[in-house]
N, C-alpha and C positions, 0 to 999 in steps of 0.2 A: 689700515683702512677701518678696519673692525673698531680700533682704540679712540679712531676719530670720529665715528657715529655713534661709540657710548657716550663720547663726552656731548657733543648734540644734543642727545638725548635726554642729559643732567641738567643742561644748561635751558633747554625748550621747557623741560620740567620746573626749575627754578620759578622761569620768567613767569610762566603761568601760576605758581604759588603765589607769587610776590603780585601780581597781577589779580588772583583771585582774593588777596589778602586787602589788599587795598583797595577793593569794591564792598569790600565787608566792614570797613572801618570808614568808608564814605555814608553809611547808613546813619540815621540819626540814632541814638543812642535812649532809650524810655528805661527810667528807674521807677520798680513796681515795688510797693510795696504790698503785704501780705493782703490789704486790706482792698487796696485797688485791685489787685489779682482775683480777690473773689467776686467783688463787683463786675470783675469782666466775665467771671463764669457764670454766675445768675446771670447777667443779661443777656447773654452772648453762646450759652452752652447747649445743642439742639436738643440734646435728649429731657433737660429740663423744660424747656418750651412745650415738648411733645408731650411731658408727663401734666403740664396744667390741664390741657384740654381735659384730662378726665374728671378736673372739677368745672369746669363749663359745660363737659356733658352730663352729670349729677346735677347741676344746676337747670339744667331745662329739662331733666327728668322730674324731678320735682316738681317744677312748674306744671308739668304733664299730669301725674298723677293727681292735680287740684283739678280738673277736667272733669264738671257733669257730664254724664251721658246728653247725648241729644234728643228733643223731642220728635216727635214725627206729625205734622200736619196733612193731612187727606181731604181734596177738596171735590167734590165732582158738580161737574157744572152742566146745565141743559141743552139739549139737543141741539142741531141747529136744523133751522128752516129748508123747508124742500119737502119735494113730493112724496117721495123716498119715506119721509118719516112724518107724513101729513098726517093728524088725525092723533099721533102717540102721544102721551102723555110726557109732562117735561118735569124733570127734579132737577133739585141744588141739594148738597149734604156737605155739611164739616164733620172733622173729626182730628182730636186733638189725641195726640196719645203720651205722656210723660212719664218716663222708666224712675223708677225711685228704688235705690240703695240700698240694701237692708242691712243688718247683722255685720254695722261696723265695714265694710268692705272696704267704702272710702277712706274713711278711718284710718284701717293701717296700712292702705297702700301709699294715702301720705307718710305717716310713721317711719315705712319701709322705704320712702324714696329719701327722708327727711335724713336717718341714719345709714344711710349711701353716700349722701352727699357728705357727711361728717365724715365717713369712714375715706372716702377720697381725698376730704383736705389733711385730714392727719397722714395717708399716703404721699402725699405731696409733702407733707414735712417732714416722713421717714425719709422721702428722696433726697428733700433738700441737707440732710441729718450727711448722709454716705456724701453728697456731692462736695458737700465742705469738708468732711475728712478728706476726700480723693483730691481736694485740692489742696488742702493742707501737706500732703502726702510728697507729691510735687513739688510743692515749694519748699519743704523741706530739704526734699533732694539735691533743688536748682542751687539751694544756698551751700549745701555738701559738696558737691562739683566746683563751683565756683571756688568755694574755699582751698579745695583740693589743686585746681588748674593753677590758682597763686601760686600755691605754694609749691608744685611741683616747675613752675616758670622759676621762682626764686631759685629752686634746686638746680635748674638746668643753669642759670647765670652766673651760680657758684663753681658747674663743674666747667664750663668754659674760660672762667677764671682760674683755676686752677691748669686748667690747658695750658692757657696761657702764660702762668709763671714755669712751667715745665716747658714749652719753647724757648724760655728762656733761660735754664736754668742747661740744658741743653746748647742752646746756642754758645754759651761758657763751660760746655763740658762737664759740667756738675753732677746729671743725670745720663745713660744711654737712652739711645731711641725708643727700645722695647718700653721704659716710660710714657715717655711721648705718646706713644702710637698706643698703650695699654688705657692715656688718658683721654684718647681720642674716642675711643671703642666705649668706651663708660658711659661718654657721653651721649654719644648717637644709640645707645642703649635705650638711654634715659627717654630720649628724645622719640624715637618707637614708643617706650610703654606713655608718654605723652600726649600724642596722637589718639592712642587707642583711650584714652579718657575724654581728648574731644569729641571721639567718635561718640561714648555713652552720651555725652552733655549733648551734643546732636541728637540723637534719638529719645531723649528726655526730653528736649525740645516739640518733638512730633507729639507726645502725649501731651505738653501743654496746649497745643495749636491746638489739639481736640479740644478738652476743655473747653478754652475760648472760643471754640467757634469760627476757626479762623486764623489766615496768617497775617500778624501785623506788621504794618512796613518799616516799623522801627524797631533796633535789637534791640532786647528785654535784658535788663542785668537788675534780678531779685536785690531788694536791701532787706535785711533783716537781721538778728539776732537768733542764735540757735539755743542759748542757755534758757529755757524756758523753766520757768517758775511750777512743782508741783503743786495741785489743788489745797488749800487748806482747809477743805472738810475731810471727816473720817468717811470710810467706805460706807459704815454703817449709813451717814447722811445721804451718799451720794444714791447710795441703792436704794434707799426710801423715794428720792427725789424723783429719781430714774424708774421706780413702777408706777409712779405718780402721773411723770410728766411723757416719758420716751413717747415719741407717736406711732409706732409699730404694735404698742400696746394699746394708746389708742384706737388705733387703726385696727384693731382685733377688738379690743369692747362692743366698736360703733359695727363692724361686721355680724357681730355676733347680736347684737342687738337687731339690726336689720332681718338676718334670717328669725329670729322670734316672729319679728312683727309679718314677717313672711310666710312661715306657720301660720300665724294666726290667719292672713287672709286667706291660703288656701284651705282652710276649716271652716270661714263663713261663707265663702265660693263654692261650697256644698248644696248650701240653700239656697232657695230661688228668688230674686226680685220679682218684684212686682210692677206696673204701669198703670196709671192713673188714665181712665177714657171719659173723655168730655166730648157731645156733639148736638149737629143741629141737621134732621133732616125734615125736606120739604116736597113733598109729591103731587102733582096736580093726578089725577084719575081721570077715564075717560067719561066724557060726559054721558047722560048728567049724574054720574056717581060725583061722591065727596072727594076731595081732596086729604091728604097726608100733614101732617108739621106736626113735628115731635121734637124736644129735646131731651139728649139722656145722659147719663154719669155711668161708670160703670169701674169693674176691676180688672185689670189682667193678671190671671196667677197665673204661671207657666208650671206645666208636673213636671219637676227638674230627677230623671228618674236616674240620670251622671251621677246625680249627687250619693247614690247608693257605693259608687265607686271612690273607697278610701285612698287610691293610689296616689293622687296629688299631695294632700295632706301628710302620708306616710313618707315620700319624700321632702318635704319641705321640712318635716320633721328630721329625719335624718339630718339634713343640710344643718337645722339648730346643732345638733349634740355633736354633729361633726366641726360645726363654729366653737363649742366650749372646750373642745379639747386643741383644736388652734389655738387658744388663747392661753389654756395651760402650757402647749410649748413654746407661744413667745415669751410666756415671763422666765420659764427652765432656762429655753435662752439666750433671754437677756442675762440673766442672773447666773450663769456660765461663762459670756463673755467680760460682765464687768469683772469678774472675780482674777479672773485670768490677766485682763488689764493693768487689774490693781498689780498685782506679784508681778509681772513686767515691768512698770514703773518704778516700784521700790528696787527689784534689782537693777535696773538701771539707771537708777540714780544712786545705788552702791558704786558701779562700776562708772560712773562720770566722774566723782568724787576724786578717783583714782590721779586722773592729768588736771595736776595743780599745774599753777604758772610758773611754780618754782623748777617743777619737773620737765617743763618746756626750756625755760631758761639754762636750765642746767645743761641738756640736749644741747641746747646752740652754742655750751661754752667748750664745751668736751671736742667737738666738732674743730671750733674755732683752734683751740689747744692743737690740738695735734696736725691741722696744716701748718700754723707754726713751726710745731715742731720738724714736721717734714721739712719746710722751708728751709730748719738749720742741720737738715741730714739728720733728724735724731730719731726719725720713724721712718719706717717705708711706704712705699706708695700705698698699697694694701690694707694697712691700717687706715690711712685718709679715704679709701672708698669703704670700710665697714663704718667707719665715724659718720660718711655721710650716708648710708643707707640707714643707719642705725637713726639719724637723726629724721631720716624721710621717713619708715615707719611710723617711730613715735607720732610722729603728726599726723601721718593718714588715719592711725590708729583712735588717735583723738576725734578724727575728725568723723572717723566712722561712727565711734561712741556716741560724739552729740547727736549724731542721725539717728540712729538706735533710740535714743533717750525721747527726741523729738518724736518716732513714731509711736512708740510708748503714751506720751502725754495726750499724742493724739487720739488711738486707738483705744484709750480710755472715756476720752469726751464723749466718741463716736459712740462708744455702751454704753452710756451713761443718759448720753443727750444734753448734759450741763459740758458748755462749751466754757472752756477755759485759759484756752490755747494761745498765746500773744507771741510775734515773731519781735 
């Protein structure tokens, strides 16, 4: 009873593989290249979306900071009629009053919103700087998986091929069971550590969905190229180029430039403006006295006695020297990580150099050799499962390497900011 509700069991499981396999191959199938892949993360990736708004909100700081103060108009108008106020004398008075600026204020609070706004869009280019390695990153991966899942399905078709000459070879008595049954076990071995590589490419998957922004309804199969071509500038070029252009260095210039101009306004925010008084008043008197009508100009200096108080300044100041030494350790490091990039890259394009195609070839003849040989009873089983693990290695091993090599090229662009990188 027990033996007939395992097999139930195998067979309920099957139908649902086979069942959940072929809703997965009724999907339409979308081949991405490196190029479309990033176009889906710029348009489509939410953290980049969310990082623009900080240049539309510099953008209408700006705008802000161009903002005169307001004038203030003061009207007062004459009595009204009634008993109550029979006999009082009636006035009308304007009075105009306009703040004016002094000591540059406006000045460098544009300046300081001017170099905000700068300092955000080269943010946004440092963003977009990480965002495209992190998707390079990815795609790198997808195309390592992929190559790997080949090549380990090829693997897995060889050793059931070989099963299958061993039932047969069996079937005539050639070999005993304990063969059989040793090349059954290899197999579903194989077929386990298989799985658990769909699993990775499945959750590789979940980080690209992030990325994009979303799950698409068609399955993604990466095309690309993983032999990627190193930069043909010297490092010396690249590192010039790179304190030149990177925008995190940017992004620290225009910072640091902003707090200057930020200093400087809270040092003229010490002194007082002034207001400009313009008016017209007009008094009737009680009779028969004269009448009032005067116009007048005048100033308004305000005793700004705050301005005794150096605290604002002395921080704003701090804020500057504390921006110039931010800036010395973004070039420290940037100019740490390229360094490091570089020596990654060269050694691993020593160690890519390694798996020539001869060395692959040769792998798949040695392999091929000694099933043969098996076949004519001249090796044992043993030998044909080290020929083939020995042949699986090499090529994971390869395959690891281009990976290696690929994030190397990448994580050089990324120091660098000179994008290089072609799939």
């Amino acid at each position: 009873m027990k033996k007939t509700t395992y097999l139930q069991a195998i067979l309920l499981t099957l139908v649902m593989l086979v069942s959940i396999r072929s809703h997965a191959t009724e999907r339409p199938v979308q081949q991405v290249t490196f190029n479309d892949f990033l176009q889906l993360v710029i348009q489509n990736n939410l953290e980049f979306i969310i990082e623009r708004y900080e240049v539309t909100a510099a953008e209408a700081a700006l705008r802000a900071s161009k903002v005169f103060q307001d004038p203030e108009l003061e009207i007062i108008l004459p009595t009204f009629d009634g008993d109550e106020f029979g006999g009082m004398p009636s006035n009308i008075a304007f009075e105009m009053e306009v703040p004016i600026e002094l000591f540059g204020k406006r000045r460098n609070r544009i300046r300081q919103a001017q170099a905000e706004l700068y300092a955000a869009q080269a943010g946004l280019d440092d963003f977009m700087r990480y965002l495209r390695a992190d998707a390079a990153f990815v795609f790198a991966d997808a195309l390592t998986k992929q190559l790997i899942l080949e090549r380990m399905s090829l693997e897995l078709t060889q050793l059931n091929e070989l099963m299958e000459i061993n039932r047969a070879l069996f079937e005539v008595g050639e070999i005993g069971e304990v063969e059989l049954i040793q090349t059954r076990l290899e197999a579903r071995s194989f077929t386990a550590d298989l799985f658990d590589v769909r699993a990775g490419f499945s959750e590789l998957l979940s980080e690209i969905f992030f990325l994009i922004g979303g799950i698409p309804s068609d399955s993604l199969v990466f095309v690309g190229e993983m032999n990627l071509r190193p930069p043909a500038l010297t490092f010396d070029d690249l590192r010039r180029q790179a304190l030149e252009n990177r925008p995190d260095l940017r992004m620290a210039q225009h910072e640091q430039e902003a707090a200057r101009h930020a200093m400087q306004l809270a040092r003229s925010e010490r002194f007082p403006d002034i207001s400009l008084v313009a008016g017209y008043h007009n008094e009737e008197a009680l009779r028969p006295g004269p009448g009032v009508r005067a116009a007048y100009a005048g100033v308004i200096i305000p005793l700004q006695f705050s301005g005794f108080n150096r605290g604002s300044y002395l921080e704003s100041r701090a804020r500057y020297e504390q921006s110039e030494q931010i800036y010395r350790s973004t070039v420290l490091t940037a100019d740490v990580e390229m360094r490091n990039a570089w020596e990654q890259l060269q050694l691993l394009s020593g160690k890519r150099m390694l798996f020539t195609e001869s060395i692959l070839n040769d792998a798949e003849r040695v392999r091929d050799a000694v099933v043969f040989s098996y076949q004519r009873g001249e090796v044992s089983l043993l030998e044909v499962f080290e020929a083939q693990r020995t042949l699986n290695e090499i090529y994971l091993n390869y395959y690891e390497t281009l990976n290696q090599h690929s994030h190397s090229a990448i994580e050089l662009s990324r120091s660098t900011g000179e994008w290089f990188v072609e799939f």
